[in-house]
N, C-alpha and C positions, 0 to 999 in steps of 0.2 A: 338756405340752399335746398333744392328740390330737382329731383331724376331720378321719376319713376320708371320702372320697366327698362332698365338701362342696359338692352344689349343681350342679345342671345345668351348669355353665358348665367346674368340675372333671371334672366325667366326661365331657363331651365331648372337652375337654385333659387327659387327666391325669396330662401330667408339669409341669402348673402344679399338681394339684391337692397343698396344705398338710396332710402325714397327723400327722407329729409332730414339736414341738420341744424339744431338750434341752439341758441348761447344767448343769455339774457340776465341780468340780475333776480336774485330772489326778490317776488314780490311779498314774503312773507317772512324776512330776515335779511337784515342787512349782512354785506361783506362776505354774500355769497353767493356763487357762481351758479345757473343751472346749464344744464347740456342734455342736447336731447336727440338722438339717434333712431330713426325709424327706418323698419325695412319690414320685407315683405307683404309689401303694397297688394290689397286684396284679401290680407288673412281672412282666415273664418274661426270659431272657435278650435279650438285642438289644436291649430298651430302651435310650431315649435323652432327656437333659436335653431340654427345651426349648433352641433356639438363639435362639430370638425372646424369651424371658425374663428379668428379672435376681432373681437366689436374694440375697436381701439379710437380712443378721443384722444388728440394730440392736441394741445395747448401752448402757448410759445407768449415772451412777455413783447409789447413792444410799445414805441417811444414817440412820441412828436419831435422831431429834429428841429432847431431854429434856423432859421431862412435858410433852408433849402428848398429849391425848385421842384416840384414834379412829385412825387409821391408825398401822401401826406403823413403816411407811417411807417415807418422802419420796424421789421418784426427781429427780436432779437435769434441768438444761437440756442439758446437754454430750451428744454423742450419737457414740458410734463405730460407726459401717456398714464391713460386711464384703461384699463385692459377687461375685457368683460369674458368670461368664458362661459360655458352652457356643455352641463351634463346630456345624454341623451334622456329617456324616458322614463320616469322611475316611479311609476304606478300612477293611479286615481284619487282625485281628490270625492269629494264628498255629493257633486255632481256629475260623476262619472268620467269630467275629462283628465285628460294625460297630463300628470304634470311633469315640472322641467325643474332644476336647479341650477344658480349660478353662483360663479365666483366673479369679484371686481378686483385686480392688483391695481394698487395705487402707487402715484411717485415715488412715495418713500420704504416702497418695499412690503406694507403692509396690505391683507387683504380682507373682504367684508362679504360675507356670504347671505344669499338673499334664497327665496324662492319666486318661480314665473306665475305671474297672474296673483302672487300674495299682495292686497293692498297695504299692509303694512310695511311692506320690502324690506331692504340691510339697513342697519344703521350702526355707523361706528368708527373711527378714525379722522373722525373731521367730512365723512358723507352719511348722505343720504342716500338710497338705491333702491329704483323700483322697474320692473322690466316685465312686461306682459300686454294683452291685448288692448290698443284702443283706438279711437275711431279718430280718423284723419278727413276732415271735410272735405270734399272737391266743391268748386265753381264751375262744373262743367259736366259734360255728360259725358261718361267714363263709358257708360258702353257703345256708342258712338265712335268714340275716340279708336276704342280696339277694332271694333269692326269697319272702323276707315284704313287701320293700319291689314289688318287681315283680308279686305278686298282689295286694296291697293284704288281706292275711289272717296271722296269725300263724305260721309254720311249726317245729317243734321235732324236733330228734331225739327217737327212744325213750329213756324215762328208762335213764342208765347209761352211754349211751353219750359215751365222748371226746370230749371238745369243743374240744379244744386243739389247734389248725389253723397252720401257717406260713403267713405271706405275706411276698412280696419287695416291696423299697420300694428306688429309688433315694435313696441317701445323701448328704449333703454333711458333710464331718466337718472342724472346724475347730478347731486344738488352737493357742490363744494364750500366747503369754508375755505376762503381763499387766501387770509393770510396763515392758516397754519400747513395749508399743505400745497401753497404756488409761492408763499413769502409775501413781506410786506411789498407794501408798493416800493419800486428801485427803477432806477437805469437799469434796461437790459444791456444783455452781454451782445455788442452789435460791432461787427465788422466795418463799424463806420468812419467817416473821413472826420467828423464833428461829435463830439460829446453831447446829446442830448441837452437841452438847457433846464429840463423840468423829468422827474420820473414819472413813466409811465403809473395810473394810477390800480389796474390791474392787468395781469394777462390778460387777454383780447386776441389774437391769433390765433386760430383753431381750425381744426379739420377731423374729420371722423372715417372710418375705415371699418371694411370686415373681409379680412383677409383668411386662405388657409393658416392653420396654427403648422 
């Protein structure tokens, strides 16, 4: 999922602003989930989370139902939130910029504390956690784009010319082990007409958020 610049209210804040969400198995460990939350589309070094914010990954299990019509996955009731928070400023790291700290609450109540832009990040309870600057490729020409939005007129480069632009995005990366803190694979809990005929093999329904706390 991708929505950069989403809205007056994001580019005024835009380390609330939601640029992309991702969910993939570990390619480095099985029976683990990753999630990937980017915002503030543009950062530059020095960016900083929101400290007023909560970075929340919402997870949900769900099911293939046997012949049934029309959708092809029923998302269950059960819902595991991943909750990320962020101190404000708390001095210099060793190349002069501002660094940041955070906390992740998990499902089961427990929490794993990290620092921003540490490549080692959190590690502890069944995750992994790393949150800090990095670079989000565009296919397109980003300043363009803005300055088509800003004159209210279409802008292009000359045919031929590169269009393939980097931009930085503050990260939140959350690498789950999924059956000790989503459960083994099961029937979700589903307000349904039909009993699933097969358990879902992981949660797979998700959403990402950064709401005021």
């Amino acid at each position: 999922m991708s929505d950069h610049f989403s809205g007056t209210r994001a580019e005024a804040d835009p380390a609330i602003d939601l640029a992309d969400l991702y969910a993939f198995p570990s390619p480095a460990q099985a029976g683990r989930l990753v999630l990937v939350m980017d915002v503030f589309p543009n950062a530059r070094p020095g960016a900083l989370f929101s400290d007023a914010a909560s970075y929340r990954f919402r997870v949900r299990p769900t099911a293939i139902p046997a012949g049934t019509p029309g959708s092809l996955f029923e998302v269950g009731t059960d819902e595991y939130a991943f909750t990320c928070t962020f101190s404000g400023p708390v001095g210099s790291d060793a190349d002069g910029e501002v660094t940041q700290r955070g906390t992740c609450l998990l499902p089961d109540g427990e929490s794993v504390a990290f620092s921003v832009n540490d490549e080692r990040g959190g590690e502890g309870h069944g995750v992994r956690i790393y949150a800090g600057l990095r670079l989000d490729p565009f296919f397109m020409d980003v300043g363009k784009e803005v300055e088509t939005r800003a004159e209210r007129r279409l802008a292009f480069l000359p045919k031929g010319t590169n269009t393939l632009q980097d931009v930085d995005v503050l990260a939140i990366v959350v690498e789950v082990d999924v059956a000790r803190l989503l459960g083994p694979a099961r029937p979700p809990s589903l307000p349904s007409r039909r009993k699933p005929s097969r358990p879902a093999p992981t949660p797979c329904a998700w959403s990402g958020s950064a709401v005021p706390r």
